[in-house]
RODOFI-899602 format. One record per residue (C-alpha): x, y, z. Coordinates in Angstrom, 3 decimals, padded with zeros to 6 digits. Example, Ala and Ser with C-alpha at 12.3 -4.5 7.8 and 13.67 -1.06 7.14 Angstrom:
BEGIN
      east     north        up
   012.300  -004.500   007.800
   013.670  -001.060   007.140
***
This chain:
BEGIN
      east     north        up
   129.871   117.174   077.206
   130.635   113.521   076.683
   131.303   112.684   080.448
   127.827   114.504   080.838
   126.298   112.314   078.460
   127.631   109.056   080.090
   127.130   109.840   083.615
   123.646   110.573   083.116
   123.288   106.968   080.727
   124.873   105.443   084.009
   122.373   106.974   086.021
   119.444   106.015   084.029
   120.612   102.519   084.177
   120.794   102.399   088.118
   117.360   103.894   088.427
   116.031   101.222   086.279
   118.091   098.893   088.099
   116.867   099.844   091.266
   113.158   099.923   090.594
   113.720   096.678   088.766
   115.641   094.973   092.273
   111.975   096.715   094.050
   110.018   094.825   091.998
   111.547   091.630   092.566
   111.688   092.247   096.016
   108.431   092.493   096.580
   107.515   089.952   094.781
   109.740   087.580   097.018
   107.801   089.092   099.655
   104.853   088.805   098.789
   105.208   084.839   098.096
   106.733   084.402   101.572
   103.564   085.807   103.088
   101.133   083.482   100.553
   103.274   080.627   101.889
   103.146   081.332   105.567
   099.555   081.998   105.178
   098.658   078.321   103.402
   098.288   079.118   099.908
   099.545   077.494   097.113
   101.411   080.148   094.581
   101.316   079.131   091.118
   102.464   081.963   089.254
   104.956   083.903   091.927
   104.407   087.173   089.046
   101.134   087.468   090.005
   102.075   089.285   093.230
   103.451   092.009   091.024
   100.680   094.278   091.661
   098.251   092.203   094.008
   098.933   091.570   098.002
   099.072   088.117   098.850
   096.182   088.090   101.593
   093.875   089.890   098.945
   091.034   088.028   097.150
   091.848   090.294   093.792
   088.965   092.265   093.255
   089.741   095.847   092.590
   087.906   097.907   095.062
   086.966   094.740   097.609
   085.571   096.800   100.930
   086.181   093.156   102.801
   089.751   092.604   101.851
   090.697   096.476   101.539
   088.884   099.132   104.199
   091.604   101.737   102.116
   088.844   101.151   098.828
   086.510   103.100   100.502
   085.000   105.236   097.740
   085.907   108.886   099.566
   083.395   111.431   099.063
   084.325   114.690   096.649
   084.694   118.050   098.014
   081.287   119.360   096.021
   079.743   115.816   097.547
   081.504   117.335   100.862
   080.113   120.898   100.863
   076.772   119.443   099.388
   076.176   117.452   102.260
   077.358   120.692   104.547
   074.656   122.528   103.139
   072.435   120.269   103.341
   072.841   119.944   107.286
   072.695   123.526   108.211
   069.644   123.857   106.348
   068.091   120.850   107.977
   069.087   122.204   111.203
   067.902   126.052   110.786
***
């Protein structure tokens, strides 16, 4: 029961490791690609959770084409409907 209790403490700790080493690792590469591209990086933490070619607006259809707002499945089948009964 003890060697259960320790090997999954271990475990924890290299997950959290791990994720932590991601992080960082991104970061670096993140900075690399602000450099390469001309900009001048202040605060390297700031590419925790933003891209480095991005202008930091959540959302930004410019900078991100994936931030398309996609339609719902009711807006989906509305617009479905709406179609065949233009067409009949």
């Amino acid at each position: 029961m003890i060697e259960e209790i320790v090997i999954e403490e271990v475990s924890r700790k290299s997950k959290r490791q791990r994720r932590i080493q991601q992080k960082n690792n991104h970061i670096k590469r993140q900075v690399k690609i602000a450099k390469a591209a001309g900009q001048i990086v202040r605060e390297e933490h700031r590419f925790a959770k933003h891209n480095a070619l991005d202008c930091g607006i959540p959302r930004c259809h410019i900078c991100n084409p994936t931030g398309k707002r996609q339609p719902t499945m009711q807006e989906k089948r509305n617009s479905e409907y709406m179609e065949s009964f233009a067409s009949e």
